[in-house]
C-alpha positions in Angstrom: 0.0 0.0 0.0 1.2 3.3 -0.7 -0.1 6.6 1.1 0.1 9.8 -0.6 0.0 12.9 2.3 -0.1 16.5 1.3 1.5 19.5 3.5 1.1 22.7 3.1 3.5 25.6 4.8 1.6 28.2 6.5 2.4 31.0 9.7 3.5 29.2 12.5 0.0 28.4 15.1 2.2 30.4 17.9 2.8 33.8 16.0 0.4 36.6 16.3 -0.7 37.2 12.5 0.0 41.0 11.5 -2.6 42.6 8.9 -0.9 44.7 6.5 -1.1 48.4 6.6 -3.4 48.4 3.4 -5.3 45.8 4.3 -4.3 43.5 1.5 -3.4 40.7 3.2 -1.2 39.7 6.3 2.2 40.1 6.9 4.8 37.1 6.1 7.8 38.6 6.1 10.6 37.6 8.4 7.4 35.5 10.2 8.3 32.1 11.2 6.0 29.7 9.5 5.5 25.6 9.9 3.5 22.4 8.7 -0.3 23.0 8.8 -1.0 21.2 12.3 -3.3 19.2 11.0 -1.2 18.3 8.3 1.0 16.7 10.9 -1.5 14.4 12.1 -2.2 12.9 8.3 2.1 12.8 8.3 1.7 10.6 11.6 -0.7 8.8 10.8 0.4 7.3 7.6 4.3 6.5 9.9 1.7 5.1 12.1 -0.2 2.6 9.4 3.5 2.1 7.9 5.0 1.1 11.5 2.3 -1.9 11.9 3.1 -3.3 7.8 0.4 -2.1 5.8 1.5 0.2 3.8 5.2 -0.1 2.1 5.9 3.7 0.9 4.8 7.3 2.3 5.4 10.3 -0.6 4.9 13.8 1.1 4.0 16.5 -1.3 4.1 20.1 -1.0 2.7 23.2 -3.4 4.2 26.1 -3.1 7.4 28.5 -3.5 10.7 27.4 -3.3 10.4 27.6 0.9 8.2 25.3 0.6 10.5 22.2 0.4 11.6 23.0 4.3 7.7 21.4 5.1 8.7 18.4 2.6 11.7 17.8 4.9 9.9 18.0 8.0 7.9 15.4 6.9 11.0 12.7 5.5 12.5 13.2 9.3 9.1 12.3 10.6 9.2 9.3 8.3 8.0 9.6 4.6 9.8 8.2 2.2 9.9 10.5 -0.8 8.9 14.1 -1.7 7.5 16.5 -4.3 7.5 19.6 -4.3 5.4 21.4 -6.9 6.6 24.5 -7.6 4.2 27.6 -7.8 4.9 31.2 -7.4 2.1 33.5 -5.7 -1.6 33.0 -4.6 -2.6 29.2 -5.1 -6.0 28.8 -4.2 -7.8 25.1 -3.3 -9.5 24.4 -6.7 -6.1 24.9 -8.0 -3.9 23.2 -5.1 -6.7 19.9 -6.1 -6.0 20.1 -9.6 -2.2 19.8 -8.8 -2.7 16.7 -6.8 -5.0 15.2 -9.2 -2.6 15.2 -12.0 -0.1 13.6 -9.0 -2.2 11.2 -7.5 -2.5 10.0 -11.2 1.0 9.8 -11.3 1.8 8.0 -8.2 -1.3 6.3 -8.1 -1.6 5.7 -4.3 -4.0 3.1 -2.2 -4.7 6.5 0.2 -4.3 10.2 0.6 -4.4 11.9 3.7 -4.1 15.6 4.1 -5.2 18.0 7.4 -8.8 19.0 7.5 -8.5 22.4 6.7 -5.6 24.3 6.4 -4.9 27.2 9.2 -4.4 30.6 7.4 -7.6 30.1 4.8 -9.8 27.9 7.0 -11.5 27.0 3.4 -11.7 23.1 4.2 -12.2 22.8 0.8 -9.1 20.7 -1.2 -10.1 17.1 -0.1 -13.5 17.4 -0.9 -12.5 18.8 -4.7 -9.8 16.2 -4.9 -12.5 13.8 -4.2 -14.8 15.0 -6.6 -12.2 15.2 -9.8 -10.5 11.6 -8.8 -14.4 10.3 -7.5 -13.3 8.7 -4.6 -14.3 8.0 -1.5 -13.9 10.6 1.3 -13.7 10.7 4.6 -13.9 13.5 6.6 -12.9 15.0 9.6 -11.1 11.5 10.6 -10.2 11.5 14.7 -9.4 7.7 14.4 -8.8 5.4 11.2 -8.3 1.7 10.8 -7.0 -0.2 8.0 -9.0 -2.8 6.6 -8.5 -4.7 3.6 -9.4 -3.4 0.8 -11.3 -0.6 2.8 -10.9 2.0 5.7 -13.1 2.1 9.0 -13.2 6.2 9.8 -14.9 7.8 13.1 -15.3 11.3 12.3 -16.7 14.0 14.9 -20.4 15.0 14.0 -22.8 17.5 15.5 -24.6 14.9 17.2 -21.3 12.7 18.4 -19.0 10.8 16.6 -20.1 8.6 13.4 -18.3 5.5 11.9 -18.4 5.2 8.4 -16.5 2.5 6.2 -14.7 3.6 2.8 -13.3 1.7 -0.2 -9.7 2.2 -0.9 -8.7 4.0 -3.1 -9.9 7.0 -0.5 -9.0 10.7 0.5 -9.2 11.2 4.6 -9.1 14.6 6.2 -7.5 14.5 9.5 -8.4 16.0 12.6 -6.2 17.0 15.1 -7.9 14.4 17.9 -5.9 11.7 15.3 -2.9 11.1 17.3 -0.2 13.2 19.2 2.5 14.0 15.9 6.3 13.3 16.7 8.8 15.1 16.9 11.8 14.7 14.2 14.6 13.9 15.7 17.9 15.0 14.5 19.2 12.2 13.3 16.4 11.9 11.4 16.5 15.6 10.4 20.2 14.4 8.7 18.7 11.1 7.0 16.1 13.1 5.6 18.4 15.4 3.9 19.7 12.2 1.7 16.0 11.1 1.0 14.6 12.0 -3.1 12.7 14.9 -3.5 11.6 15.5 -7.0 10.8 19.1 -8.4 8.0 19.8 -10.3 6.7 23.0 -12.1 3.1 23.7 -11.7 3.3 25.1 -15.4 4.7 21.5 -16.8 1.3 20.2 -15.8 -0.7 21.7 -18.0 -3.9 22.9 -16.0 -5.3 26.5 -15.1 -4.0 27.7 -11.6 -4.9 31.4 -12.1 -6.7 32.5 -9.2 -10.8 32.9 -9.6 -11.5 34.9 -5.9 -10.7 38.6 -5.8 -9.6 39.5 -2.2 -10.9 42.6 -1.4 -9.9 43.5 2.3 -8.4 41.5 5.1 -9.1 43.2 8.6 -8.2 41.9 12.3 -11.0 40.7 14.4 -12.7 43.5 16.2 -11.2 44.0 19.8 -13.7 42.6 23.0 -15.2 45.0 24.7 -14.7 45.0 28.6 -18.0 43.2 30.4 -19.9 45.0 32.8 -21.0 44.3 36.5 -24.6 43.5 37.7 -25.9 44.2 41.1 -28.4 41.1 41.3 -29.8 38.2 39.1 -32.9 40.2 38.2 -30.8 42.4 36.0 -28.8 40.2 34.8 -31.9 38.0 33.5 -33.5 41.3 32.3 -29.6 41.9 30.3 -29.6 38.6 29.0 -33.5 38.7 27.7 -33.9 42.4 26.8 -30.6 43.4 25.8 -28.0 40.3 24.6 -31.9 38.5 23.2 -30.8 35.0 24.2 -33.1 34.1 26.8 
């Protein structure tokens, strides 16, 4: 079995993200940026199914400028085998990103792809879904435990009402959520190795689809600051706040 996993580099979960001055989009400069976090739980995962025998090769791909490769790396110390890196210079957006890893799924052709749920600086949750519709697979979303089956997968996902277990055919795509596992840390031994493992280069232009982008961005604002809260003498005014005034009573 071979599992395909797609990372993305994005601001690092710990920095405070700047707006720019103009309001065009944030700042990225000098910022220090990371693996999607849920992207590290699809990474673990497919070590994980790897570590017990079922699958035989991990390939971690990445979209992106050149910087990109450093989130390829990450993931051969955590344990992937191979990389790509698909070269793209400027605003990517999902239907494109899907596009990309259509043409490389069809290419690798592997038994499963993982990828995070969402990625952290878009919140768009929308690349596994495409993927699944252009390759029409299975999907499974929103994955907080997986086991292999097979010739299928048995996925509990969180839903409104609890958590639901659904059972997919492989080939599949599974979103991952970050209740998955607890991702590893590379080591720095492995850090070296990984240094040594392939990574092929591709250019997004070489594979002949459409990236341009479709969305116009017209502002990007900070969230509005909380206002302080304010002190009630008894619980008949703050009933009468909650119904009259907040309407949520």
């Amino acid at each position: 079995m071979k599992i395909l996993v797609a990372v993305k580099r994005v601001i690092d979960y710990n920095v405070q993200v700047r707006v720019k001055g103009d309001g065009t989009g944030v700042v990225t400069e000098n910022v220090k940026m990371s693996t999607n976090p849920p992207d590290d739980n699809a990474i673990e995962e497919a070590v994980k199914i790897k570590e017990t025998g079922k699958a035989k090769e991990i390939v971690a791909v990445t979209i992106g400028e050149d910087k990109a490769q450093e989130t390829v790396r990450k993931a051969l110390a955590v344990g992937a085998d191979r990389g790509i890196h698909v070269k793209v210079e400027g605003v990517i957006e999902p239907l494109a990103v899907s596009k990309i890893l259509q043409k490389i799924v069809e290419k690798e052709k592997p038994d499963l792809i993982f990828m995070g749920k969402q990625a952290i600086d878009d919140d768009c949750n929308q690349t596994g879904q495409m993927l699944a519709a252009l390759l029409n697979y299975p999907q499974a979303t929103f994955a907080s435990k997986i086991e292999v089956k097979d010739k299928s997968l048995e996925v509990t996902r969180e839903v409104d009402e609890g958590l639901e277990t659904i059972e997919v055919n492989i080939p599949s795509i599974v979103t991952c959520d970050l209740r998955l596992n607890e991702p590893r840390y590379a080591s720095l031994p492995n850090i070296m190795k990984a240094k040594k493992k392939p990574l092929e280069q591709i250019n997004a232009s070489d594979l002949g689809i459409d990236i341009k982008p479709r969305i116009d961005q017209i502002k990007v604002e900070e969230p509005p600051k909380r206002k302080a809260g304010i002190k009630v003498a008894n619980v008949a005014e703050l009933v009468q706040k909650l119904k009259n005034e907040a309407k949520v009573i």
